[in-house]
Every structure is written in structure tokens, then in C-alpha cells.
N, C-alpha and C positions, 0 to 999 in steps of 0.2 A: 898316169899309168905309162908304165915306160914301152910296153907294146901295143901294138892294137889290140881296139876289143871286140871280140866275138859278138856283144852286143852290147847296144845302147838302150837303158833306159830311162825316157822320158817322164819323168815324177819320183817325187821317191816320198810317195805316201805308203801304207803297208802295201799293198799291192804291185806296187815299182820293184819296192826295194826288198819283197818278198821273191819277186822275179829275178832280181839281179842276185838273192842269198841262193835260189836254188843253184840258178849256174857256175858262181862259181863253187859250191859242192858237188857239183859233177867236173869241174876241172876246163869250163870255160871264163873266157877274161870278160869280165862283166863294168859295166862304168854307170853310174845315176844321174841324171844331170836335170837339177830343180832348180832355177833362177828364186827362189822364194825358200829355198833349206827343208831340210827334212821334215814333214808333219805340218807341213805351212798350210795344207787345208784339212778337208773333214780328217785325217786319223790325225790331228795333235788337239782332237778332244779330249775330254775327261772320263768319258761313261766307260768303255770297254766291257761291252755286256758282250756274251759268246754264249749263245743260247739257241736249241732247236726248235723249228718248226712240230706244232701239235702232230703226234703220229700219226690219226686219222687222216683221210683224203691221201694215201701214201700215192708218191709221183718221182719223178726223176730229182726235180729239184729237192723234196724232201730227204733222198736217200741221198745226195751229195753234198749236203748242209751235215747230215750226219756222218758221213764220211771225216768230213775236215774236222770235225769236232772231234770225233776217234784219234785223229793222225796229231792232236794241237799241242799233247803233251809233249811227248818226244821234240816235235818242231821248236817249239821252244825253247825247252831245254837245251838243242842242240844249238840254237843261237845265242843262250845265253855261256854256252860252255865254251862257244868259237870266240869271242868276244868278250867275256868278264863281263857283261852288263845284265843285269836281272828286269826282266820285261814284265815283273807281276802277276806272271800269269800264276793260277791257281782253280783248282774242280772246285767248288766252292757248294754247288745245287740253287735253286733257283724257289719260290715260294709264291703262289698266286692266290687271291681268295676266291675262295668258290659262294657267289651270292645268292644259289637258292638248291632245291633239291636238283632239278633239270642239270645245273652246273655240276654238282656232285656225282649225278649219275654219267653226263657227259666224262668226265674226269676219271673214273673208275674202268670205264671201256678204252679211254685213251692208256690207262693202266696197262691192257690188257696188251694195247698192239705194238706200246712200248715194248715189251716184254717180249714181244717178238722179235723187236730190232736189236734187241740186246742192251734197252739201258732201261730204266725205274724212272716211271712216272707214276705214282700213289697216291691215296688223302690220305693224310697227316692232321691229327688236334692242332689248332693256330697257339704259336707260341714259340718263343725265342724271343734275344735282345732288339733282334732286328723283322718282326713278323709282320706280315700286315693285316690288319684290321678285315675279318670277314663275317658276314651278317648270319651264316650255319656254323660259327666257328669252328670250321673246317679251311683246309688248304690244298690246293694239289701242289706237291714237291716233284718237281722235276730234276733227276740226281746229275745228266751230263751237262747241267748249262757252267759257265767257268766264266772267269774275268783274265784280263789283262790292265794294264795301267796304258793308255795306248802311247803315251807320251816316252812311257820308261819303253814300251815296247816297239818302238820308233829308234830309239835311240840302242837298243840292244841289237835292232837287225844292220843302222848302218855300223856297229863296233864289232859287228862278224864280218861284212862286208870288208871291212878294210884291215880284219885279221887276216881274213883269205887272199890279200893282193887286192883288193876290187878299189875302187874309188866311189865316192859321192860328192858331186861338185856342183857348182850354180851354174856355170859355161862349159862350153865341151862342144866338140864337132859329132857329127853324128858317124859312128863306124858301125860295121857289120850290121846283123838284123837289128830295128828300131823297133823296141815295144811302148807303146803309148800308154801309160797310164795317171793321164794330166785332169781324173776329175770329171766336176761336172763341166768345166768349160773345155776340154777333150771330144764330152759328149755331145756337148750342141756345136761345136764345129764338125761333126762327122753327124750332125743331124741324126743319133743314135739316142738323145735325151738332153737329158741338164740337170739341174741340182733342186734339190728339198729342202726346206729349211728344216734345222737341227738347233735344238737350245737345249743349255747343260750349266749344270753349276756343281762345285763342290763344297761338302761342308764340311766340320770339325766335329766328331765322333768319334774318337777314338775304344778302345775297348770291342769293337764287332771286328775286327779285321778279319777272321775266318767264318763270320757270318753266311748263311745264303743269301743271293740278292731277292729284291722282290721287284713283280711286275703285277701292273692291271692297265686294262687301257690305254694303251701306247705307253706309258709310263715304267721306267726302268729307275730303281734305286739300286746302286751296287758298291759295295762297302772293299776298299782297296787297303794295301798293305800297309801306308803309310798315317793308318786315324783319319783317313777321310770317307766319307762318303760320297757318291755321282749320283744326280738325279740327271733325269733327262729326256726330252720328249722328242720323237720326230715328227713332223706334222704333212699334208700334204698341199698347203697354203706356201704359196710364195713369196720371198722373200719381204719384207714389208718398210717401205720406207722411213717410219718413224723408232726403226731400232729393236734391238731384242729385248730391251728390259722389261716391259710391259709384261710381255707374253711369259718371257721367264718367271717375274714373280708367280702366276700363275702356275707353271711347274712346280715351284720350289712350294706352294701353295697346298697340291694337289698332293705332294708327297708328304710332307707332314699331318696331311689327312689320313693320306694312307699307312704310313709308320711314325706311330706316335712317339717312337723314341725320335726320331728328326725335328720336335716341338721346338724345342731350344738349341740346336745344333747351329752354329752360326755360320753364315756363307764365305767362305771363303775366297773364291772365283766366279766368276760367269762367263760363259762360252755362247756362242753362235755362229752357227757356218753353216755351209751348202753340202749337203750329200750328194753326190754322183749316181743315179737313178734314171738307169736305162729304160727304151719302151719296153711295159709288158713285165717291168719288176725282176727280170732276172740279168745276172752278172752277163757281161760279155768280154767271150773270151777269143783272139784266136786273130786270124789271116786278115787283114781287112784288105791291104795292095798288095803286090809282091816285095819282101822285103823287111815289111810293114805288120806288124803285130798289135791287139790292143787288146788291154787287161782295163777293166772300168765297169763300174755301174755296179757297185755291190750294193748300193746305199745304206741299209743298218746293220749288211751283214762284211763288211768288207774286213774286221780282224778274225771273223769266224772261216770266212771262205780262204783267206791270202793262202793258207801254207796246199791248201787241193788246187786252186788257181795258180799257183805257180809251179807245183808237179805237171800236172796237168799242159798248159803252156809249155814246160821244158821236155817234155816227154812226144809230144805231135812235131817242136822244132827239130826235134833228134831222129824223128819217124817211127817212135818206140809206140804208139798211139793217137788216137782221136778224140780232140775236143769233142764234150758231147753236144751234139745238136743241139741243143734249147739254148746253149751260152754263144753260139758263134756270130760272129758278127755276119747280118744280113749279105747275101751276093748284091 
């Protein structure tokens, strides 16, 4: 970058480099700087589920999950129109089995406060290419959950980034405000958290590409643009020395239980990594030193939150607003 930059950020996982696409769309000079390349931890998985919080128990965190999910379309688009590079993203709906009456009835009222928030959570007869297996067959269809490809959507934000003037490099001096957002080991050096384990695999399905994905039990199957499909689990077990494979058959296992069209679908990758998973489960966002900013700890929700995290984040550095309370980093 041939001037200084307004700001430096440190990571350019979506949350980095969602930071550095907001500012330079308001007209400041923005730079990345990951010694490890763009998506080198948790967002150069495979799943890219983007899905909200049950509307029951509504809270702060609930209404700002929905928030960023309202704003994902536009956001999108608008990096992939800055940049030529298409991020996958797509509204696709989401599909869960409801296993007795009690879930059916829970599922009907969650209908209701949906429907207040403004988007369609219903039960649906189970059925579709891509459905999963429920024992009332019934389903609740949740209509605003969406996908991204996070790898294509990694790559669409730094190709807007460096449409707009910006850089993303592996070295770099640190200039202007510094936002941190290096992960889970960001987190436990600021003794803010640390990472989760995350296993994922893709498989060869072609034919669902505008399917809904399905979820039960920490388990996410989500059917991407290019004939594959994502399974993928996060777990709250730490990292484990004898490797992912074990544990992942087991996912890939559990999915096929649960979408029987995934029977014979062959694996085509296997993924494991660390989620960035702050205390207390929620993203933090905001001032930690003078200077000093830090975006981190989305853990499975970090392509759903990036584009409100980083309005948010550019909006408090400009004085146009306030990080909300629950996401700030501790005094």
C-alpha cells in the first residue's frame, strides 16, 4: 500500500477481513496482515452454515444474530460485485426433525415468535432430496438460515479488498488503529478464551445444490453450489491428540443416519480445526488498549455475525455508535 493505513488488521479470517472490507467501503485505507494466508484457521472450513438462534428465550444476543442474518444478503453481494468473486452465499432454509409430540408443540409456538421477528419458522411433512429422517414425520423448517462456501467466501472478501486499494499480506508493520482478530490463540493470549474443536468433511452429492440444509444435535449437513455437501460437528471436547479421523468418521456416520440420501455419497475432504470461543459463548467485539481493537470469539457463528461485527466495530471507531454491551471486551 503505497500510503498509510488507517488501520491494521491482524488475521484475515472472515472477521479480519470483514473489518478491513467495511472500512475501506467507508473510504478508509485498510491493510490484513496473516503470516499463515487468508482462511488459514476456523473460516477455511467447509460447512458455512448461517443459521439463527431458536426465537424463544428472545435476548440481546438473539436479536443481533438476526440482525446480521437480515443484513447477509446485500453484504454479500456487495463483495462479491466489488471483486468478481462469488462467496456462495445463498437463503437456502434450514430442516430439523421434530422427535415427539412435546418437539412438535415446542416448534409451533417457536412458529409463533418467529413470526414476530419477521421471518417463518413452521412444521412442514418431512420430505425433500435432502430431508432428514424424523420419528412424527414432521419437521420444523426454519426459512432465514442460508449458506456460504466459507472458503469461496474468504476469497470473495480479500478480491473486494484489493479491489477497493486495500491489501492482504503475511508481513506488514503495524499502522493506525490495530484490530485483532487472530482466533483462538488471540483468545488465550488476552486470556479472553481459546478454541473448540470443529470436524467437517465434504461429500460428492450433486443434484441438491438448492436444497435446505438439515440440523439435529450439534450436527449440520449443508448442500453447497458446487455438488457437494458439508457435514459437521462442533464439539466442546478439546483438541485430542490422536487426530481428527476417529471422531470425524463418527460425524460423517451420524449424518448418514440422519440423511439418508448421504448413504453412498463419497467423502471427499476432511477438515479439523479450532474455533475461537470466547468466556460466556458470546462474540467480542471492541476497545481492549488504547489503539487496540479486537473482533474474536464468534466460534460457530463467525460467517453469520462478520458483516454486523464489522459495521458495528466501524461505526463505535468513527463515534457513529456503541458496541453493545454483552460483546465488549472485559475492562
Amino acid at each position: 500500500m503505497s500510503r498509510r493505513a488507517d488501520l491494521t488488521v491482524r488475521g484475515a479470517g472472515v472477521l479480519g477481513l470483514s473489518v478491513a472490507w467495511e472500512a475501506l467501503r467507508r473510504g478508509l485505507r485498510a491493510r490484513v496482515v496473516d503470516p499463515g494466508g487468508p482462511g488459514a484457521g476456523a473460516s477455511g472450513g467447509v460447512v458455512g452454515a448461517l443459521s439463527p438462534l431458536p426465537p424463544d428465550g428472545w435476548d440481546e444476543g438473539r436479536a443481533l444474530q438476526l440482525e446480521a442474518l437480515m443484513m447477509a444478503p446485500a453484504w454479500w453481494a456487495g463483495a462479491a460485485a466489488a471483486g468478481g468473486a462469488d462467496p456462495g452465499y445463498a437463503r437456502t432454509g434450514r430442516l430439523m426433525p421434530l422427535p415427539d409430540e412435546a418437539a412438535v408443540a415446542r416448534a409451533r409456538r417457536r412458529g409463533a415468535e418467529a413470526a414476530r421477528r419477521g421471518w417463518a419458522w413452521e412444521v412442514v411433512e418431512a420430505g425433500g432430496p435432502l430431508a432428514p429422517l424424523s420419528p412424527t414425520g414432521l419437521l420444523a423448517r426454519d426459512a432465514l438460515a442460508a449458506r456460504v462456501d466459507p472458503r469461496r467466501a474468504v476469497a470473495a472478501l480479500v478480491a473486494a479488498i484489493r479491489a477497493r486499494g486495500g491489501e492482504v499480506v503475511a508481513e506488514a508493520p503495524e499502522e493506525g488503529i490495530v484490530v485483532e482478530a487472530t482466533g483462538a490463540a488471540g483468545l488465550a493470549a488476552r486470556g479472553l478464551g481459546g478454541g473448540v474443536k470443529g470436524q467437517a468433511a465434504r461429500l460428492r452429492l450433486p443434484g441438491v445444490e438448492r436444497e435446505p440444509q438439515a440440523y439435529a444435535g450439534g450436527l449440520y449437513v449443508v448442500p453447497h453450489a458446487d455438488g457437494t455437501v458439508a457435514v459437521g460437528s462442533t464439539s466442546e471436547a478439546e483438541w485430542v491428540s490422536e487426530g481428527p479421523d476417529g471422531l470425524l468418521d463418527d460425524v460423517v456416520a451420524r449424518a448418514r443416519a440422519l440423511v439418508p440420501a448421504l448413504a453412498a455419497a463419497p467423502v471427499l475432504e476432511r477438515w479439523a480445526g479450532l474455533r475461537p470461543r470466547a468466556r460466556g459463548g458470546r462474540m467480542v467485539l471492541g476497545e481492549a488498549a488504547p489503539g487496540r481493537w479486537v473482533a474474536n470469539g464468534a466460534f460457530r457463528t463467525g460467517f453469520a455475525l462478520a458483516p454486523l461485527a464489522a459495521r458495528l466495530l466501524l461505526d463505535a471507531l468513527e463515534g457513529r455508535g456503541a458496541v453493545p454491551a454483552s460483546w465488549r471486551p472485559p475492562p
